[in-house]
C-alpha positions as CSV (number, residue, x, y, z in Angstrom):
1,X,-8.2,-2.7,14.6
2,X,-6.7,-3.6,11.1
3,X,-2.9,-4.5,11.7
4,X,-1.0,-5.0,8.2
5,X,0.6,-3.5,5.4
6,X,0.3,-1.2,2.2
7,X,-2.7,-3.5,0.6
8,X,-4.1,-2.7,4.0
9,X,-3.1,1.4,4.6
10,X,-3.6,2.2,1.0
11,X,-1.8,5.3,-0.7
12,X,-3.1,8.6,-1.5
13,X,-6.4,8.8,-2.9
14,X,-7.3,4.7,-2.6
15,X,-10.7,3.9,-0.8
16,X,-9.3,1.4,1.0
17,X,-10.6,-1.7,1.7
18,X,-11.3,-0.2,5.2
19,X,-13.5,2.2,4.1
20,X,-15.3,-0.2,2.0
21,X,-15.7,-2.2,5.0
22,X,-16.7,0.2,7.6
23,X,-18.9,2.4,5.1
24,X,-20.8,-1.6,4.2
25,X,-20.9,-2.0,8.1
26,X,-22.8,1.4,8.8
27,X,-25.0,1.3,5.8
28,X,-26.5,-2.3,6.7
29,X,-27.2,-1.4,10.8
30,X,-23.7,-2.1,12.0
31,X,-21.5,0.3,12.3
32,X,-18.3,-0.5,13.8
33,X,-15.2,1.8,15.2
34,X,-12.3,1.4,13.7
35,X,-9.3,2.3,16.1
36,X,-5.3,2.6,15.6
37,X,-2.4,4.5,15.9
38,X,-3.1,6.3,12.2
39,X,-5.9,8.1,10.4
40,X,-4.8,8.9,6.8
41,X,-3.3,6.7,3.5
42,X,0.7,6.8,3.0
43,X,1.6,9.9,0.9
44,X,4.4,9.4,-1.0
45,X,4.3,13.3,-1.3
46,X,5.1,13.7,2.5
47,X,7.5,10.2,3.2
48,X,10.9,10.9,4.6
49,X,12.6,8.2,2.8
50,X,10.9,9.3,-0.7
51,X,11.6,13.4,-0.6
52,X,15.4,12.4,0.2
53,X,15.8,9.7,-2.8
54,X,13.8,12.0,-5.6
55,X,16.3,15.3,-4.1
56,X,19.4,13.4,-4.1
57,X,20.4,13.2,-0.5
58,X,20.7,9.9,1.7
59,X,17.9,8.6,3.1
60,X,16.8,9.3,6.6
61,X,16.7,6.3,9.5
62,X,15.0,5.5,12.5
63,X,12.1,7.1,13.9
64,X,12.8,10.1,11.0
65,X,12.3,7.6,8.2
66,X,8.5,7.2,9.4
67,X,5.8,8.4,7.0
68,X,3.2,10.2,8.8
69,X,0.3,7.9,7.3
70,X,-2.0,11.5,6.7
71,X,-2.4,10.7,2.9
72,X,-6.1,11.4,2.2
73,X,-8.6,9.1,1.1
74,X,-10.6,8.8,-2.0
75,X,-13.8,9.6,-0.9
76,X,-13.0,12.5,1.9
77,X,-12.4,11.9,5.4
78,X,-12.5,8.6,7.4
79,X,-12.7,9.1,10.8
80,X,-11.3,5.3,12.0
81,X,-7.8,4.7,12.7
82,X,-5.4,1.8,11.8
83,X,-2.2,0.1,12.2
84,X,-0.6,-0.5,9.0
85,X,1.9,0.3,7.1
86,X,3.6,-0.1,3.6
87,X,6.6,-3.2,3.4
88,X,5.5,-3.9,7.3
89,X,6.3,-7.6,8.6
90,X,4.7,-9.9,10.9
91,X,8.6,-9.6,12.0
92,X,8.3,-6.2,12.7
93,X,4.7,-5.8,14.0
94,X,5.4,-8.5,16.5
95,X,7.5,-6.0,18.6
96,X,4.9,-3.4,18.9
97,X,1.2,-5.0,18.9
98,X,1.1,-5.6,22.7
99,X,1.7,-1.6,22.9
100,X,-1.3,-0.9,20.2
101,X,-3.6,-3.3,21.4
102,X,-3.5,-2.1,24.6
103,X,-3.8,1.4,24.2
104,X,-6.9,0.9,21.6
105,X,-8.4,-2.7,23.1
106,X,-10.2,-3.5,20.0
107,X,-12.7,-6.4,20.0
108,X,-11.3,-7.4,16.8
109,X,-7.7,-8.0,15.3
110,X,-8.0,-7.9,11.5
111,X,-4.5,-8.8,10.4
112,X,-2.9,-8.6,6.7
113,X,0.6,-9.5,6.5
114,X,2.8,-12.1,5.4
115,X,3.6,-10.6,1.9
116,X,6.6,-8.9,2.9
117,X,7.9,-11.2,5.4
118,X,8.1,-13.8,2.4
119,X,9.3,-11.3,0.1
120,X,12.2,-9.4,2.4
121,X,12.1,-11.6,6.0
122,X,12.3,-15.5,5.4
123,X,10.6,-18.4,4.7
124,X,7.2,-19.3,5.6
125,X,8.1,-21.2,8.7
126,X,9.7,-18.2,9.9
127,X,6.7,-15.7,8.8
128,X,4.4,-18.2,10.7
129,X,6.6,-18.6,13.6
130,X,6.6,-14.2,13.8
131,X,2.8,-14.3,12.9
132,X,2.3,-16.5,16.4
133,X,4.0,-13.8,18.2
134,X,1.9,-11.1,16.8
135,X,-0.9,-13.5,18.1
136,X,0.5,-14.0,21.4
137,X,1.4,-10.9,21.9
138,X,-2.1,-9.2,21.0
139,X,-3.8,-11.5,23.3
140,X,-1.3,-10.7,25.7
141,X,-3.0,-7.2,26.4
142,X,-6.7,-8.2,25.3
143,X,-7.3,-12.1,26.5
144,X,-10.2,-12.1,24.7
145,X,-9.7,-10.7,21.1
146,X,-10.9,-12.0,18.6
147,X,-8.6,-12.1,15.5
148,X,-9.2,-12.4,11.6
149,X,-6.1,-13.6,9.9
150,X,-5.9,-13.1,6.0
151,X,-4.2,-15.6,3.7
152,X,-1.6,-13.7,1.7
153,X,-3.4,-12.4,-1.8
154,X,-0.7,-13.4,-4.0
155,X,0.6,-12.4,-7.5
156,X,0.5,-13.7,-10.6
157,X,3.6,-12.1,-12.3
158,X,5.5,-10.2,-9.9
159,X,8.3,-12.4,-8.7
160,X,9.6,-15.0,-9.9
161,X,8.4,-18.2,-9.9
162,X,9.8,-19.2,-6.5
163,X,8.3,-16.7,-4.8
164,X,4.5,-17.6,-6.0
165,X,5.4,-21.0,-4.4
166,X,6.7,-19.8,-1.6
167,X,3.5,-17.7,-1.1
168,X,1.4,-20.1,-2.0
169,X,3.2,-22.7,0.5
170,X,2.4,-20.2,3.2
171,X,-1.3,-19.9,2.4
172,X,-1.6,-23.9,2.7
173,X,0.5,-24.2,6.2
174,X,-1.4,-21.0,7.2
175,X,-5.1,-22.6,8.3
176,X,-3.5,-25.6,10.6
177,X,-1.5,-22.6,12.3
178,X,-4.5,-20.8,12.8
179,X,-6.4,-23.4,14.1
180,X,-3.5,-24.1,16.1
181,X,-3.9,-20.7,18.3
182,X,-7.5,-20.3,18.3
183,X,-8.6,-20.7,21.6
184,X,-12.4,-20.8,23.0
185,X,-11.6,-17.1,24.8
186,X,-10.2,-15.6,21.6
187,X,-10.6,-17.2,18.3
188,X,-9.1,-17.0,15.1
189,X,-10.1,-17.0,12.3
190,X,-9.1,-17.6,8.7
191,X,-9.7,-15.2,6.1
192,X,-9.0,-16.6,3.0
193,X,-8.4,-13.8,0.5
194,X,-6.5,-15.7,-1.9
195,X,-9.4,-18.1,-2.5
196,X,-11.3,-15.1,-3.7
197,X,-9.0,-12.5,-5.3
198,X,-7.7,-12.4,-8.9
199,X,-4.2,-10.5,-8.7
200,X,-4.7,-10.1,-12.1
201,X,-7.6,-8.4,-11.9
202,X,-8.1,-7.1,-8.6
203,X,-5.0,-4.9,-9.0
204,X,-3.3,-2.3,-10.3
205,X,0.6,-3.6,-10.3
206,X,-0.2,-7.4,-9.4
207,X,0.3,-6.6,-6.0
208,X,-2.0,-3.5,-4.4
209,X,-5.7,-3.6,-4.6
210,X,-7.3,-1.5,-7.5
211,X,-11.4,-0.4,-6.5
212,X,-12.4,-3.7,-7.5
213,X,-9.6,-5.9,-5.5
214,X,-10.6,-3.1,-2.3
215,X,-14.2,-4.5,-2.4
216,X,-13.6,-7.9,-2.8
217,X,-11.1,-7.5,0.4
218,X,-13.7,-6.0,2.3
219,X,-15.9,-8.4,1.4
220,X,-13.8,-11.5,2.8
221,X,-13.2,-9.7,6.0
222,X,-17.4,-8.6,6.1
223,X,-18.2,-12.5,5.8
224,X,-15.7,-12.9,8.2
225,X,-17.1,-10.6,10.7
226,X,-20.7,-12.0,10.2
227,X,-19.5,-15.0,11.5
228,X,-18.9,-13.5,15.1
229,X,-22.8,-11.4,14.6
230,X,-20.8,-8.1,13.6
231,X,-23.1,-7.2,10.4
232,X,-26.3,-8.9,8.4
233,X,-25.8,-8.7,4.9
234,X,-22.7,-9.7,2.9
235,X,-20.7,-7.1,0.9
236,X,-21.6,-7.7,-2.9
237,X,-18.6,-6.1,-4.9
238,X,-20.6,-6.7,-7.9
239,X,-23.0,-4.1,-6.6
240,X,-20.3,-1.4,-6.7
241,X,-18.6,0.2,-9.5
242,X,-15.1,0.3,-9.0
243,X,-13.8,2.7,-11.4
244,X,-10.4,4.2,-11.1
245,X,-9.1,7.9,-11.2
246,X,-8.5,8.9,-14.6
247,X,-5.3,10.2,-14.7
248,X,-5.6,13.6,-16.2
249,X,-2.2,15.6,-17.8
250,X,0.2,17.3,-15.3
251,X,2.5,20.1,-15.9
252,X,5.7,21.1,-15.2
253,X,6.0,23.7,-12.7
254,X,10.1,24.4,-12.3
255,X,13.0,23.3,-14.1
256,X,15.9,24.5,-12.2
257,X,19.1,23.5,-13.7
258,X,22.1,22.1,-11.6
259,X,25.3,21.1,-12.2
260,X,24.9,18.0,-14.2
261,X,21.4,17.7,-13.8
262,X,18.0,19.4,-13.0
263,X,15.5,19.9,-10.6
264,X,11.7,19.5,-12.0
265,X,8.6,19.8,-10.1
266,X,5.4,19.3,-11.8
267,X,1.6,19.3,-10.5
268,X,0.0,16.5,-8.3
269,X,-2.7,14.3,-10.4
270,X,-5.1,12.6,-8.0
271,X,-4.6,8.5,-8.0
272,X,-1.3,8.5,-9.4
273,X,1.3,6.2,-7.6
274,X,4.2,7.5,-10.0
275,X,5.3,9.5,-12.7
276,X,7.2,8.5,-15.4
277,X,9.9,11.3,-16.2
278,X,11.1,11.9,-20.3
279,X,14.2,12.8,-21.3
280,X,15.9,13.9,-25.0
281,X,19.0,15.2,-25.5
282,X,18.4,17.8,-27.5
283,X,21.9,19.1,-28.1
284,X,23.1,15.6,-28.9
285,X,20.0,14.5,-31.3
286,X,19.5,11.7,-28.9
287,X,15.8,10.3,-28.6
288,X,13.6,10.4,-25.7
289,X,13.7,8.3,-23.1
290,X,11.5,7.4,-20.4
291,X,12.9,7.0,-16.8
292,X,12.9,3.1,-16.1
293,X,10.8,3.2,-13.0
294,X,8.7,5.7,-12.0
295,X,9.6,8.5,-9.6
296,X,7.5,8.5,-6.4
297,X,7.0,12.7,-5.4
298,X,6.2,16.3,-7.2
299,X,9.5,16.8,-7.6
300,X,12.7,14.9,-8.7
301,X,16.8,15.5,-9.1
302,X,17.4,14.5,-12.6
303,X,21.3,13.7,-12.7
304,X,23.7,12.2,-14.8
305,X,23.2,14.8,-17.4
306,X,25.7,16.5,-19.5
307,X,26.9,19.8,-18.8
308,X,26.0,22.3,-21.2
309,X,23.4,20.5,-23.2
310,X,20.0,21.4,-23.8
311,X,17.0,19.0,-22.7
312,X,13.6,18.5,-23.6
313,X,11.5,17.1,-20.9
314,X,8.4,15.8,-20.0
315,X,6.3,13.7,-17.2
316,X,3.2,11.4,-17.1
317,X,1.3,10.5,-14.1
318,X,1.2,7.0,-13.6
319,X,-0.8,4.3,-12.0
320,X,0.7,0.7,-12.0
321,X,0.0,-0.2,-15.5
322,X,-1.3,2.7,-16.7
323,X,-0.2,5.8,-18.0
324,X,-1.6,9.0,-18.5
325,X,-1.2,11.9,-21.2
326,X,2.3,13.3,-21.3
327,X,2.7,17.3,-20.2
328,X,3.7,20.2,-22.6
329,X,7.5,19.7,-22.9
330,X,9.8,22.5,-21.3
331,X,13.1,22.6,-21.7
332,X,16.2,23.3,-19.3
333,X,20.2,23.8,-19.9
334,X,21.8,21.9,-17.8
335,X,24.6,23.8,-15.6
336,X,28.1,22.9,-16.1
C-alpha cells in the first residue's frame, strides 16, 4: 500500500510512479497488488474545493471538501488502489493508517510524506515525531509490515531558502529515525529519493514528478523492494522515454456575462494542470493581461470587471512551466 501525497496520487493524466512501479514489477515476473482506499489520480475537474473557488462561492469543509481521487491515468486503467492524497501530512495520515491498514493488510507500507508537513505543519522534529506515529500506528494493525520510508525529494527553487534547509535537515535526521523503529518483525527501510532525483529536472513545477522524475521514483522504491526478494531486475529509467503530453489549443466553449464579470468554460486538454486565462479591455484600450496563477477547472468566474465594457479573452492550457497555444479569442460584454 503506497501512503503519501500528490507526488504520490498524481493528477489527471500522470502515469504515476505507481504505475511505473507495478507495470516494472509484472513485466520482470513479479507482479504485486497494489491495495488502498482509492483507484484513480486527483481531478482537479471533479474537486470540491476547486469548482467552488473557480465559480465564486466559499469553499466546502469536512468530509464535502474530499476529492474523489477518480482522475484517470495516463496510460488507461490501473486496477491497484492507494492511499494518498494531495497537501496530505504525516500529521494528518497518522489519524487514520491503523483504519487502512487494517482493512487492506498490505505486506508492504510504501510511504511519501514529509513535504507538506514541513511546508504547512512544523518543523522536522515535529514531522518525525507524526511520521513515528504513522509507524506505530501501521504496525499496530499488521505487526509484521514491512515499511519503505522515502526521504523528502526536495526543490530547488520553490521556497525560499529556509525551507530547502529545513527539508534538507529532515532528510539527514530522517535515516537515524528510521533505523530507530525498524524492528526484526517489521523493518524499515530507507528510500532515499533525494539522493537520486534532480527537482530540476525530474519535474514539471520543482515540486511534482514529470515522466522522467515518475520513473526514477519508481525506480528507488523497485531497488527498495528487491531488497526484501519482491522483484529481480532494477527499473532503468533510462530505458523509458518519458515524454510529456503536448498541450494542444483549447477553445472557449461559453462566455456568459455577469454582473461585473464573466463566466468562461473552455475545452479539457489532456496533461494540463492549469490554464492561464487572458484578459484586454477592449473598451478601455487596455493591453492583455494574463491571469497571475493559473486557474485549476473548465470553467472560471472572471470578476472584478467593469460594467459595460467589452472584453477580449483567451485561455492556454498549462503545465507547470509550460504553456501551450492560446485559443481563438471570443469576446463578452460584461453585465452592469
Amino acid at each position: 500500500m503506497v501512503l503519501g501525497d500528490s507526488l504520490a496520487s498524481g493528477m489527471q493524466d500522470d502515469y504515476t510512479w505507481r504505475w511505473r512501479l507495478a507495470r516494472h514489477l509484472a513485466q520482470t515476473g513479479a507482479p504485486a497488488e497494489f491495495v488502498g482506499p482509492h483507484r484513480g489520480t486527483f481531478s482537479m475537474y471533479e474537486d470540491p474545493v476547486l469548482l467552488a473557488l473557480v465559480e465564486g462561492r466559499t469553499p466546502p469543509t469536512g468530509p464535502e471538501a474530499a476529492n474523489p481521487m477518480t482522475g484517470p491515468y495516463r496510460q488507461g486503467h490501473f486496477e491497484g488502489g492507494h492511499c494518498a492524497r494531495p497537501g496530505w501530512t504525516a500529521h494528518a495520515a497518522k489519524a487514520v493508517v491503523r483504519e487502512h491498514v487494517a482493512a487492506e493488510q498490505p505486506d508492504f507500507l510504501l510511504i511519501q510524506l514529509g513535504f507538506n508537513d514541513l511546508a504547512l505543519v512544523g518543523p522536522p522534529e515535529h514531522a518525525l515525531r507524526d511520521l513515528g506515529t504513522v509507524v506505530a500506528e501501521a504496525r499496530a494493525a499488521a505487526p509484521e509490515l514491512t515499511i519503505l520510508l522515502a526521504t523528502v525529494a526536495g526543490t530547488t527553487r520553490w521556497g525560499n531558502a529556509w525551507f530547502r534547509e529545513t527539508v534538507a535537515d529532515f532528510n539527514r535526521r530522517l535515516p537515524a529515525a528510521a533505523a530507530a523503529w525498524s524492528t526484526s518483525r517489521s523493518p524499515v527501510a530507507l528510500v532515499d529519493l533525494r539522493g537520486r532525483f534532480d527537482p530540476a529536472a525530474d519535474t514539471y513545477d520543482e515540486i511534482h514528478p514529470n515522466a522522467a522524475g515518475e520513473l526514477v521514483m519508481a525506480a528507488a522504491f523497485a531497488d527498495a523492494l528487491r531488497e526484501f526478494g519482491v522483484g529481480r531486475d532494477r527499473l532503468d529509467p533510462d530505458r523509458f522515454q518519458a515524454r510529456e503530453l503536448p498541450l494542444i489549443e483549447p477553445s472557449i466553449t461559453a462566455a456568459h456575462p455577469r454582473t461585473g464579470g464573466a463566466l468562461l468554460r473552455w475545452s479539457r486538454v489532456r496533461g494540463a494542470s492549469g490554464y492561464r486565462i487572458a484578459l484586454r479591455d477592449l473598451t478601455a484600450g487596455r493591453p492583455r493581461t494574463l491571469t497571475p496563477i493559473p486557474v485549476l477547472g473548465d470553467h472560471w468566474h472572471a470578476g472584478g470587471l467593469t460594467p459595460g465594457h467589452m472584453y477580449e479573452v483567451d485561455v492556454a492550457a498549462a503545465h507547470g512551466r509550460r504553456l501551450g497555444p492560446r485559443s481563438a479569442p471570443i469576446r463578452v460584454t460584461v453585465g452592469g
